[in-house]
C-alpha positions as CSV (number, residue, x, y, z in Angstrom):
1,X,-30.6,-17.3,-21.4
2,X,-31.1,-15.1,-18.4
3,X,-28.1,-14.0,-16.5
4,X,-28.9,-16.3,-13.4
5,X,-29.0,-19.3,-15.6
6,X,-25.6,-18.1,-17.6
7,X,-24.0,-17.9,-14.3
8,X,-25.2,-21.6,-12.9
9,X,-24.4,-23.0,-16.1
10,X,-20.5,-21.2,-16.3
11,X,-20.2,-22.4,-12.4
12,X,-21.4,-25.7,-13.2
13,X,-19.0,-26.6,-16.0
14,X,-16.3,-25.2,-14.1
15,X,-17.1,-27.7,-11.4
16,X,-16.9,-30.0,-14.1
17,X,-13.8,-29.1,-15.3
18,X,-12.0,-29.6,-11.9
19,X,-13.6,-32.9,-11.5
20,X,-12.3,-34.2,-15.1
21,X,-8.9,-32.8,-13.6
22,X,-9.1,-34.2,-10.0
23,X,-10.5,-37.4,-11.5
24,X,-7.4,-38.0,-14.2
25,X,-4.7,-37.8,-11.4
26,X,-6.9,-40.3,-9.5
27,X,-6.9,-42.6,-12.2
28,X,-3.4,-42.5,-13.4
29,X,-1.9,-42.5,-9.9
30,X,-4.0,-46.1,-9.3
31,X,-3.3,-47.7,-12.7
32,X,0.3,-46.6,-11.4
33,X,-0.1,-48.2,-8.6
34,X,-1.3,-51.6,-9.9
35,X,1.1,-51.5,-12.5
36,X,3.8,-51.0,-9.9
37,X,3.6,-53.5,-8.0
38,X,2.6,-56.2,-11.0
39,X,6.1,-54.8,-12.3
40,X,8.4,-55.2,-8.9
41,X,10.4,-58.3,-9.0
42,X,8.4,-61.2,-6.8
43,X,12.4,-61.3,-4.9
44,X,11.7,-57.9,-3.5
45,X,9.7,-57.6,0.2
46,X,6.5,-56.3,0.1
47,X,7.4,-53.3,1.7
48,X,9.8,-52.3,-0.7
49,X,7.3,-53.9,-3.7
50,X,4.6,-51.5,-1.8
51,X,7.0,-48.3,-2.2
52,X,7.9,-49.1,-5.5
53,X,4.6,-48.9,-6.7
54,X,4.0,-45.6,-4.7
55,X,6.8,-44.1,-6.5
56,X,5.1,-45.4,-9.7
57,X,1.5,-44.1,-9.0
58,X,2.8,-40.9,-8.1
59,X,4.5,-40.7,-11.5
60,X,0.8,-42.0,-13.1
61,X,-0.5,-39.5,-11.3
62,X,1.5,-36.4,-13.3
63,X,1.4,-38.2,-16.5
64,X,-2.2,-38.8,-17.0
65,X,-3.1,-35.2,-15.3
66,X,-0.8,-33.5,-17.5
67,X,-2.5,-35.3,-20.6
68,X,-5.7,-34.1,-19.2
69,X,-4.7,-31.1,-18.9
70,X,-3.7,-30.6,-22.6
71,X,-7.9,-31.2,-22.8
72,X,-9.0,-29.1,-20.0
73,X,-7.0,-25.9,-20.4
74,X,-8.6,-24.6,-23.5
75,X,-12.1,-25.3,-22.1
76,X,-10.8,-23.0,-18.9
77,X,-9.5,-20.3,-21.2
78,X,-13.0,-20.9,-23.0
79,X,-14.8,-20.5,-19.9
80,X,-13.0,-17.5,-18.8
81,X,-13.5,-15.7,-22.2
82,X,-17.3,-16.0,-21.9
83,X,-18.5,-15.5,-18.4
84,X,-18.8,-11.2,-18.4
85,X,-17.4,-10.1,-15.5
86,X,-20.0,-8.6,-12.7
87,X,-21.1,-4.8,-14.3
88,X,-20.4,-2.3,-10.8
89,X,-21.3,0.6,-12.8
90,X,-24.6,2.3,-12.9
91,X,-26.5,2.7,-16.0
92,X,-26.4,6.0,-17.6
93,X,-29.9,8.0,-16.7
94,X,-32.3,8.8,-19.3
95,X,-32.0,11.8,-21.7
96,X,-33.3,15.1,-19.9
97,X,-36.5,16.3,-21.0
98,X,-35.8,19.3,-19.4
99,X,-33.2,21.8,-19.2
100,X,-33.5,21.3,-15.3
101,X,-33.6,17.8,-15.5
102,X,-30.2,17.8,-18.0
103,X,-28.5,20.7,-14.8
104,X,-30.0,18.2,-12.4
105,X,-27.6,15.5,-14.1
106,X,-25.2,17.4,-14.5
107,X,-24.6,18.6,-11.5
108,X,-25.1,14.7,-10.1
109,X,-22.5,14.0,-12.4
110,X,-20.0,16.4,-11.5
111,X,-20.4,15.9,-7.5
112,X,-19.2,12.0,-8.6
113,X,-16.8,13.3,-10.8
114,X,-15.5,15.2,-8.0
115,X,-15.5,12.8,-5.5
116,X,-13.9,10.1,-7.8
117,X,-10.9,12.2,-8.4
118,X,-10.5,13.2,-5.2
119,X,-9.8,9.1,-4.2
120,X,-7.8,8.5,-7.2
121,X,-5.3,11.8,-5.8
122,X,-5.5,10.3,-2.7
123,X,-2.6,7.8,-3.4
124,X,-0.2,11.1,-3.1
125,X,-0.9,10.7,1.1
126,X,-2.2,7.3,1.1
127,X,-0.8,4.1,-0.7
128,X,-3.6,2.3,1.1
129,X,-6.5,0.7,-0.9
130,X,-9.3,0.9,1.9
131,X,-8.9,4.3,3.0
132,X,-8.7,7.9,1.5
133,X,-8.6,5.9,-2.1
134,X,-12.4,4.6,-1.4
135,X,-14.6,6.7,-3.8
136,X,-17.5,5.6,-1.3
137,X,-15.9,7.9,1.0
138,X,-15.6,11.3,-0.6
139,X,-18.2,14.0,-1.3
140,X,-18.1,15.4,-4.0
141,X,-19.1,19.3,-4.7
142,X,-20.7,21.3,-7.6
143,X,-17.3,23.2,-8.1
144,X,-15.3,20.2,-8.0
145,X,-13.9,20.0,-4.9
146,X,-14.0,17.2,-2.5
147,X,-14.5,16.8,1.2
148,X,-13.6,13.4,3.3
149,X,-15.6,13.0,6.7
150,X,-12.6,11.9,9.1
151,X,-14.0,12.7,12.5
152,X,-16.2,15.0,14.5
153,X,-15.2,18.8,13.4
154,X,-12.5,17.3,11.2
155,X,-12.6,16.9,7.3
156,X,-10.4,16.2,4.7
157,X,-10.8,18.7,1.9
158,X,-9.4,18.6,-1.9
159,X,-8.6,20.8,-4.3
160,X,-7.3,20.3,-8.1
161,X,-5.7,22.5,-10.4
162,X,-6.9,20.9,-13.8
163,X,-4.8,22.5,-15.8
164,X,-1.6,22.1,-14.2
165,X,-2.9,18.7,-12.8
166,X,-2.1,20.0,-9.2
167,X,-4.0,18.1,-6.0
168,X,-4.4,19.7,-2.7
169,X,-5.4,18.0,0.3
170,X,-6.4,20.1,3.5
171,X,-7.2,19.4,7.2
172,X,-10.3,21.5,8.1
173,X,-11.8,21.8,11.0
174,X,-14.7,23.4,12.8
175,X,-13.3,25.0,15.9
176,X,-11.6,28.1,13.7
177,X,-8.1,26.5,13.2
178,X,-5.9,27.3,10.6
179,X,-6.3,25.0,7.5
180,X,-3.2,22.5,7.6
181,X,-2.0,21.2,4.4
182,X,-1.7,17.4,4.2
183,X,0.9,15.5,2.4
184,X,1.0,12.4,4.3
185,X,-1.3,10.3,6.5
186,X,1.5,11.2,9.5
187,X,0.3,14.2,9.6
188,X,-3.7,13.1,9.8
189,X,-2.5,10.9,12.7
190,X,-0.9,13.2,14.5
191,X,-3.3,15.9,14.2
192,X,-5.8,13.5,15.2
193,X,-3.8,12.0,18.2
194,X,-3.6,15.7,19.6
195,X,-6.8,16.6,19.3
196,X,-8.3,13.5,21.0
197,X,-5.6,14.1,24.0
198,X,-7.2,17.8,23.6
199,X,-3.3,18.6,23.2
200,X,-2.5,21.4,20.6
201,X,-2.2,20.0,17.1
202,X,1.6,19.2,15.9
203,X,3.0,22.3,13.5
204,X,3.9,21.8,10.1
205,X,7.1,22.5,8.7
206,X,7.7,24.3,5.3
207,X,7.9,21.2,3.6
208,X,4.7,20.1,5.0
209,X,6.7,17.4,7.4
210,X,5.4,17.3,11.3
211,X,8.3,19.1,13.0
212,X,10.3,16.7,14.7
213,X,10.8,18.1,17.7
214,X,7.6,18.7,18.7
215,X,6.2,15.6,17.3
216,X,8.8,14.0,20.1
217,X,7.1,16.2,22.8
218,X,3.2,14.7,21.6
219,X,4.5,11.0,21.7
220,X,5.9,11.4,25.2
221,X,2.7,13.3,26.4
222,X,0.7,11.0,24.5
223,X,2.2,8.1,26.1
224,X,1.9,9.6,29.3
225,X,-1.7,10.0,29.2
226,X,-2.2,6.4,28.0
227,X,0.1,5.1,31.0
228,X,-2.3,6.7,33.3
């Protein structure tokens, strides 16, 4: 069976599945209702004979779906233990004939490597999922290092220290300013925000915090610049 079929058939009898379901609380909430209002004393009005049998299809309704269920939940666990999960991963490439074919891999392979770590780091500056943690987003480098494109002239670069499993993250940029060393996504804002108001970027303090003070001075000048 080809994957395409696998897949119409798994999506199929799940379709299938939640029609049985839908279909058994149908069915017990009208024999409820029936039942119901055969049941309700002939004394009552029929409005209250009609509300009486709601009440009853309603509880129909639970008890019959909840019967069905004891049928229907092993076939979902069944169903969900046999359709694979979609493969993202690329296949492996062929062995190297070559000993600059096997480089050539290797050197592929350590770029990704590179790049791959650099994103799973990022979650020391970023708890975001769709930013600095996308993979898709990092270059990787033969000697493991990492850059992320984050504007004209501006690039996040990172450095690890296997060994004493050390990540650095630095704010390069390509008008000869000093390299600033990120520990926060604040920080990327900010210098950001200064350079587009072509404002001098916000220091750093020794703890690698945007020093308060000054930050103050960019917002107001920031905001003044907006207002106009």
């Amino acid at each position: 069976m080809t994957a395409n079929l696998r897949q119409t058939a798994n999506t199929v009898a799940n379709s299938m599945i939640e029609g049985a379901s839908m279909a058994s609380a149908l069915i017990g909430g009208a024999a409820g209702a029936y039942l119901g209002y055969q049941l309700a004393p002939i004394t009552w009005s029929d409005g209250t004979r009609v509300l009486f049998a709601g009440a009853v299809a309603v509880v129909g309704a639970v008890a019959i779906d909840g019967l069905a269920e004891l049928v229907l939940a092993p076939m979902r666990r069944l169903m969900r233990t046999r359709t694979p999960l979609p493969s993202t991963r690329r296949s492996a490439p062929a062995p190297a004939d070559t000993l600059d074919e096997a480089l050539a891999q290797v050197v592929t392979a350590t770029e990704e490597d590179a790049a791959r770590r650099a994103a799973s780091a990022a979650f020391r500056i970023d708890d975001s999922d769709n930013f600095l943690r996308d993979d898709d987003r990092w270059r990787g480098y033969e000697d493991g290092e990492a850059s992320f494109y984050l504007a004209p002239g501006v690039v996040l670069h990172h450095r690890a220290e296997r060994g004493e499993y050390k990540h650095h993250f630095t704010l390069l940029t390509g008008d000869g300013e000093q390299p600033v060393a990120i520990t926060g996504m604040e920080q990327i804002r900010h210098h950001l925000a200064a350079r587009a108001a072509s404002l001098p970027a916000v220091p750093v303090t020794a703890t690698g915090d945007v020093d308060g003070d000054k930050d103050d001075v960019l917002d107001d000048e920031l905001t003044g610049i907006h207002a106009v």
